[in-house]
C-alpha positions as CSV (number, residue, x, y, z in Angstrom):
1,X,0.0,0.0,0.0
2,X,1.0,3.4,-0.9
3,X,2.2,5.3,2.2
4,X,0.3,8.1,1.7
5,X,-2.4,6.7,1.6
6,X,-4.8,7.4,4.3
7,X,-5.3,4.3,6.8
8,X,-8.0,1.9,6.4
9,X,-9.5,2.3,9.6
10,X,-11.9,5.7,8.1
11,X,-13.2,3.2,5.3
12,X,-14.5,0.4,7.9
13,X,-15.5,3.5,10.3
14,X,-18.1,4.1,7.5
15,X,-19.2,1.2,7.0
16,X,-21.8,1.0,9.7
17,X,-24.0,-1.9,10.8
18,X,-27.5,-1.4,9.7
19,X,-30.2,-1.2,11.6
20,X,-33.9,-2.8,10.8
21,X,-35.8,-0.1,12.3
22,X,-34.4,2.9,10.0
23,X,-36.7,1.8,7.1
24,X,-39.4,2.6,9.2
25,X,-37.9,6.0,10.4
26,X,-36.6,6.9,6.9
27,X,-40.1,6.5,5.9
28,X,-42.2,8.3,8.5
29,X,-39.2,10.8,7.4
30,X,-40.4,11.1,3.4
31,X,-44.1,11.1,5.0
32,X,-43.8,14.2,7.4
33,X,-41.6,16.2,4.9
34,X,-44.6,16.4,2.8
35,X,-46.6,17.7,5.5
36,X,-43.9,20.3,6.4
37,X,-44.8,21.2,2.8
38,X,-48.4,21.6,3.1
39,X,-48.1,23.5,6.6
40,X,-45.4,25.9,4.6
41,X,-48.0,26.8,1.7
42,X,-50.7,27.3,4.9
43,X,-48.4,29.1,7.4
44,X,-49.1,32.3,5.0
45,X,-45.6,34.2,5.8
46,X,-43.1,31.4,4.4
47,X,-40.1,33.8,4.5
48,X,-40.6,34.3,8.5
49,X,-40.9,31.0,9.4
50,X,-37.7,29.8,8.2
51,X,-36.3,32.6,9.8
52,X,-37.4,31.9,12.8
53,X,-36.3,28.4,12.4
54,X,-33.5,29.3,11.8
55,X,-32.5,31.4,14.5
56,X,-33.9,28.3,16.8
57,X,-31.4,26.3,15.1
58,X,-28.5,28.8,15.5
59,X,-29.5,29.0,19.1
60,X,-29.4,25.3,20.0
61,X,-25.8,24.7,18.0
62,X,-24.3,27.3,19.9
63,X,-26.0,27.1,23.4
64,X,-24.6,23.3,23.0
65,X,-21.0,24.2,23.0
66,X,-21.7,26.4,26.3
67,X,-22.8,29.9,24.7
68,X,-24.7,32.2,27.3
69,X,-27.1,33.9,25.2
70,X,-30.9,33.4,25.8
71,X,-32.7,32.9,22.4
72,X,-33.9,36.4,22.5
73,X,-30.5,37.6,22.8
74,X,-29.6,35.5,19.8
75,X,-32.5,36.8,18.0
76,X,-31.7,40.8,18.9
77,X,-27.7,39.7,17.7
78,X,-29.5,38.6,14.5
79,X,-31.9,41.4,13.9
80,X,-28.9,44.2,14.5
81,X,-29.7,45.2,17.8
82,X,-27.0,45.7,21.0
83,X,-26.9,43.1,22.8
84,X,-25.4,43.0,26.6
85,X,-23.9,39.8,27.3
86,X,-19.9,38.4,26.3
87,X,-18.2,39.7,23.4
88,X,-17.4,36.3,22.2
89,X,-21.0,34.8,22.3
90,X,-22.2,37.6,20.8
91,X,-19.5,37.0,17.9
92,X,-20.4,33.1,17.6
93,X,-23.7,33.8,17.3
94,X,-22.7,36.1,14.3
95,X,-20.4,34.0,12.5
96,X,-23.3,31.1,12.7
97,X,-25.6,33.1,10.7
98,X,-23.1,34.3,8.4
99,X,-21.9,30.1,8.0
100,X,-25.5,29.4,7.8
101,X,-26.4,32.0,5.3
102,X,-23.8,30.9,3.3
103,X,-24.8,27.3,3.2
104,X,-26.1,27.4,-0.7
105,X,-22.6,28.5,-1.4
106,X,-21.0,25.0,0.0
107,X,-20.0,21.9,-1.5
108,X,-21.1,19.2,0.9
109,X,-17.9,17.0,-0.7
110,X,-15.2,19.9,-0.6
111,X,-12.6,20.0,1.7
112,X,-11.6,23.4,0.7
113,X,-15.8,24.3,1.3
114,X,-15.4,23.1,4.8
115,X,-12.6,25.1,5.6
116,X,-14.1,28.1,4.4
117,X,-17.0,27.3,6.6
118,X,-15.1,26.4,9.5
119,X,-13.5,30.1,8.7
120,X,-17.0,31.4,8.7
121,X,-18.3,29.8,12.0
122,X,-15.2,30.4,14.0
123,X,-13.6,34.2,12.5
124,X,-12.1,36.4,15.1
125,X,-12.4,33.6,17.7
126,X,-9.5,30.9,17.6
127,X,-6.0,31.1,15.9
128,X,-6.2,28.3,13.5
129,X,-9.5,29.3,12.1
130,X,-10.4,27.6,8.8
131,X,-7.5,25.5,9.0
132,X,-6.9,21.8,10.3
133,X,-5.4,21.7,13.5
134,X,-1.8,21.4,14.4
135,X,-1.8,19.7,17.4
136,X,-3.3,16.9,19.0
137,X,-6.7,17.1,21.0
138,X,-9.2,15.2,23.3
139,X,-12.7,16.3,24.5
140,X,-12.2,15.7,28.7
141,X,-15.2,15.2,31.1
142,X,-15.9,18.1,33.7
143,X,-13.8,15.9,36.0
144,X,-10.9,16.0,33.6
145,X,-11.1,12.6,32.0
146,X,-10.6,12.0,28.8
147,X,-13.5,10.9,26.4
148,X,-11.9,10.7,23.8
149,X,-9.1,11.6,21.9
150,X,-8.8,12.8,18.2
151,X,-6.8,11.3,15.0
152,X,-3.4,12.5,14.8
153,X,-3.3,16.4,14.0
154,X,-0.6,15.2,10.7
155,X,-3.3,12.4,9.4
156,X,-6.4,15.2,9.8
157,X,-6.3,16.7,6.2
158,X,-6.1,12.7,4.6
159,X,-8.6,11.6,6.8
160,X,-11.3,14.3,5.9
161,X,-9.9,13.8,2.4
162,X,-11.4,10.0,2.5
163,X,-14.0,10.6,4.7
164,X,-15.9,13.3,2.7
165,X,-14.7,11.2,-0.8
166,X,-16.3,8.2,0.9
167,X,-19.8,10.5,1.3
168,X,-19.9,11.2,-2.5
169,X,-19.3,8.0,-3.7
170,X,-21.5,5.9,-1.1
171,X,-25.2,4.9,-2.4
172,X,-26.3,5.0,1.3
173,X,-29.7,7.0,2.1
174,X,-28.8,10.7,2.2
175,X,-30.0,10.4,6.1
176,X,-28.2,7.6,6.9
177,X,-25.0,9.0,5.2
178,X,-25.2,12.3,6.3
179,X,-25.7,11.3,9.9
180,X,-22.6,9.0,9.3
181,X,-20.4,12.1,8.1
182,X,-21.3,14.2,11.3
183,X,-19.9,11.2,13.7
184,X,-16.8,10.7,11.6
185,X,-15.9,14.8,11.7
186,X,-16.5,14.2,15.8
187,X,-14.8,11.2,15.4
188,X,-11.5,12.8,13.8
189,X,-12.2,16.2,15.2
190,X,-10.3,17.4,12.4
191,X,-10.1,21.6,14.5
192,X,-8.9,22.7,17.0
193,X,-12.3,24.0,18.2
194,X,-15.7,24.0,16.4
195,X,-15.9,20.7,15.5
196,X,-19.2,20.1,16.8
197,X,-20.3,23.2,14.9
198,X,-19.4,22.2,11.6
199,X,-20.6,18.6,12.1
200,X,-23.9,20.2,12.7
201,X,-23.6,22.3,10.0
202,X,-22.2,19.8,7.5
203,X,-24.8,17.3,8.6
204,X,-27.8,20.1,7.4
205,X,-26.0,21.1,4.4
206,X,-26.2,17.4,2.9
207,X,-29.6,16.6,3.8
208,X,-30.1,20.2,2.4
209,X,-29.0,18.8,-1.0
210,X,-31.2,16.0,-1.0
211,X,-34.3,18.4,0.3
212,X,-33.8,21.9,0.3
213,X,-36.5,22.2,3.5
214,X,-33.5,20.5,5.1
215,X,-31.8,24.2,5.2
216,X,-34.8,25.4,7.7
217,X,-34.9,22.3,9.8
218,X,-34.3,23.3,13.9
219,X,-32.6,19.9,14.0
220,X,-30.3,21.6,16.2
221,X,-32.7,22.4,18.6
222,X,-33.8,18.8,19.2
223,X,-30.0,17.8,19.7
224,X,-29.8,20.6,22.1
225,X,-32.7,19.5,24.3
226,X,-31.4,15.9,24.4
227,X,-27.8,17.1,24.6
228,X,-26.8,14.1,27.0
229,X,-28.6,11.4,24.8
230,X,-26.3,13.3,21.7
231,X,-23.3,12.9,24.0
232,X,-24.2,9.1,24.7
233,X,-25.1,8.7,21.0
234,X,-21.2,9.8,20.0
235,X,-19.7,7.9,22.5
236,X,-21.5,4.3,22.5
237,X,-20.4,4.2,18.7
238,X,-17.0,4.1,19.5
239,X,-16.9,2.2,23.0
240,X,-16.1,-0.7,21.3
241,X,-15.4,-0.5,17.6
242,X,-16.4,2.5,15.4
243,X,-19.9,1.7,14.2
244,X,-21.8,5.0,14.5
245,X,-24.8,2.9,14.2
246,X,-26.0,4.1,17.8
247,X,-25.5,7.6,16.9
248,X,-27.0,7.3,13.3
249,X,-30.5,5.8,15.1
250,X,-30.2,8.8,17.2
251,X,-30.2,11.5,14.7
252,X,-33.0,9.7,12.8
253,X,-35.4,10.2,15.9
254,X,-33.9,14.0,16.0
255,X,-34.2,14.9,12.7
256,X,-37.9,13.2,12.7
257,X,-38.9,14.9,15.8
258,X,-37.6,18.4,14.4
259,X,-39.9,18.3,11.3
260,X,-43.0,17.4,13.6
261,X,-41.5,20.9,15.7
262,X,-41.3,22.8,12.4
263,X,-44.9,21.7,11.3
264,X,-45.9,22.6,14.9
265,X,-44.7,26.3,14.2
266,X,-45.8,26.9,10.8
267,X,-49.5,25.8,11.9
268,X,-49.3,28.0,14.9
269,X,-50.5,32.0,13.9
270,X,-47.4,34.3,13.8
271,X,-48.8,35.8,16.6
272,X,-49.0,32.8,18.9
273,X,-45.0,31.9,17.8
274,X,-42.4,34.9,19.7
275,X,-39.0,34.6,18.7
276,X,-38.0,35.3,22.2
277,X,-39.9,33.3,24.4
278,X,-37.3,30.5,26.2
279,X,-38.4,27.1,25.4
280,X,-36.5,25.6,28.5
281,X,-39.9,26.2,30.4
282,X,-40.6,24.2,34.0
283,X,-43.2,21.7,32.9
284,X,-46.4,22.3,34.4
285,X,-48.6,19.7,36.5
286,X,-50.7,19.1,33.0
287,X,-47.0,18.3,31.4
288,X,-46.8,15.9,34.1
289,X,-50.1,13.9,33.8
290,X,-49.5,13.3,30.0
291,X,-46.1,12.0,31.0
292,X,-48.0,9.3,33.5
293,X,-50.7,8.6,30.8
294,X,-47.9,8.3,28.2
295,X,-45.4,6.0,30.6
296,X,-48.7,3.1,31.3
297,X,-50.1,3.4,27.5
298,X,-47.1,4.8,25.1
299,X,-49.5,4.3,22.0
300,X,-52.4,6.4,23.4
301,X,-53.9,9.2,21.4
302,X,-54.0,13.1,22.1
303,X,-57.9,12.6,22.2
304,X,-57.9,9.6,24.7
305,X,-55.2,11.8,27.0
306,X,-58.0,15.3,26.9
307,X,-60.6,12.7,28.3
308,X,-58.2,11.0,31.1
309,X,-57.2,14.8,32.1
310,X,-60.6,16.5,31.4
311,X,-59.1,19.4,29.0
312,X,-59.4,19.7,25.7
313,X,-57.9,18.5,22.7
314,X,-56.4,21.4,22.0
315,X,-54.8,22.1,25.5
316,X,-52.9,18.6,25.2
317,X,-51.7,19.2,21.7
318,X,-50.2,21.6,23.1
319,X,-48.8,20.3,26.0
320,X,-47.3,17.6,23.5
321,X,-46.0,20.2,21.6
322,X,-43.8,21.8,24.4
323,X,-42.4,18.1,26.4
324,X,-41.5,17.7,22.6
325,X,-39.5,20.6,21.9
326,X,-38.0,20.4,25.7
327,X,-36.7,17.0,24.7
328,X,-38.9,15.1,27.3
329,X,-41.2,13.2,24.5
330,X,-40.3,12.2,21.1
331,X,-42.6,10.1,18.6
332,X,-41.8,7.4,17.4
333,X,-43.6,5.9,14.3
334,X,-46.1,7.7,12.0
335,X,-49.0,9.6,13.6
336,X,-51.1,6.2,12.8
337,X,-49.2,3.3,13.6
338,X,-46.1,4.9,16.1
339,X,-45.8,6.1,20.0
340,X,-44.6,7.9,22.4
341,X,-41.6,7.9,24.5
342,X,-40.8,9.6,27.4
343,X,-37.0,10.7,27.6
344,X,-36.0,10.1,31.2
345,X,-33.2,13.1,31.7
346,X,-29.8,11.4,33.4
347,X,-29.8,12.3,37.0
């Protein structure tokens, strides 16, 4: 074998083992993105409700890596407006929408595209921005351990190389694939920060070439709200071996979970849907009850839960709504055949 020649391990790391149950989730996928169309052509200001996705999105990717700004902050940031808080969360929420913005402009399959984003995400705010680190790096535990430790800084720009040839040429689902190419850029952590930026990023810009609603997805915001499940995803597909399966299965549920959020939005009037309003809200003593009902019957109904609680069907949509977008409840399945499952937070 050539010497240059990247090692073997990044092919086998892509070659995940499949899961049954993605089928099923790839196809209530195709089935809610055509709803997400229809509420889009109802929601009667298109333009503002990408926006608004968007800044939701922007928001959760940057609130993961530990900025401080509330998502009216990052909203008043977007919109122009001062903004008290730190001078570098202020600037990393700029840069995100710049990277974002700019997301028609990238080739999903360039290495020289995802160094110019990397550049765009992370300008003014680390030395080797838009350049592959130069040294080595590990992502530690708040009591200092190490997690795990990236690929060699001098095999970074092969690795990527392979890795992001390996995503043009595979025939896998764009889903599947694109969920594989956002563990691989944690798995090489080929920067010396913003990795888990631009494997966010990267991960929307390929499902945004296969469906360009992809670009407004708050996927982000469902990752954020189930930021330790994201965590556990990343880790138990390397504990072993690499097989990113676990963490592929993951984003499935995410990216699933974010459309039935957008839909939620765009059916909501513009008036009922603040930019500013936190979504990290205590849940209430009705949030509670449909958690109970849920836990004994997972496949229960939104009309079976109004007549356990006596309220309406309207109060518990949207009391599903919320637990959803705080991470506490995801559906699983199509609206018909699926369930519920309540995400029990590590203690």
């Amino acid at each position: 074998m050539n010497a240059d020649y990247p090692p073997r391990w990044v092919i086998i790391a892509c070659r995940f083992t499949e899961d049954p149950r993605w089928h099923e989730k790839i196809g209530d996928i195709h089935a809610l993105l055509e709803r997400v169309k229809i509420s889009e052509e109802q929601s009667g200001d298109v333009l503002h409700l990408r926006k608004l996705n968007r800044i939701l999105s922007i928001h959760a990717s940057t609130a993961i890596e530990g900025n401080q700004l509330t998502l009216g902050q990052v909203t008043d940031v977007i919109n122009g407006k001062a903004v008290w808080g730190p001078p570098k969360d202020i600037k990393e929420v700029q840069n995100a929408w710049h990277a974002y913005n700019e997301m028609t402009g990238y080739e999903p399959w360039s290495v020289a595209d995802l160094l110019k984003a990397h550049a765009h995400l992370t300008e003014a705010l680390i030395g080797e921005s838009g350049r592959f680190r130069t040294v080595g790096v590990a992502v530690v535990r708040g009591d200092g351990s190490v997690m795990h430790r990236g690929s060699p800084a001098e095999q970074v720009p092969a690795l990527v190389e392979q890795l992001l040839h390996w995503g043009k040429s595979s025939e896998a689902h764009p889903l599947i694939k694109s969920s594989a190419v956002h563990y691989m850029l944690e798995y090489i952590h080929p920067f010396r920060d913003g990795n888990g930026r631009i494997g966010r990023l990267w991960q929307t810009l390929i499902l945004s070439g296969w469906n360009p609603l992809f670009a407004w997805m708050p996927v982000e915001t469902l990752v954020h709200h189930n930021q330790a499940l994201y965590y556990k995803a990343l880790q138990d597909s390397h504990t072993a071996a690499v097989d990113c399966r676990p963490f592929i299965g993951f984003m499935l549920d995410a990216i699933a979970n974010s459309l039935y959020k957008y839909i939620d939005v765009a059916t909501e009037t513009l008036a009922d849907v603040p930019v500013n309003v936190p979504v990290n809200v205590p849940v209430s003593e009705v949030s509670g009850k449909i958690l109970m009902v849920v836990r004994a019957n997972p496949k229960t109904t939104a009309q079976k839960m109004a007549l356990v609680l006596g309220v309406s069907d309207k109060t518990v949509k949207r009391y599903l709504k919320t637990l959803r977008e705080q991470g506490r409840l995801m559906r699983v399945g199509s609206d018909r055949a699926g369930h519920w499952e309540v995400i029990e937070r590590p203690s």
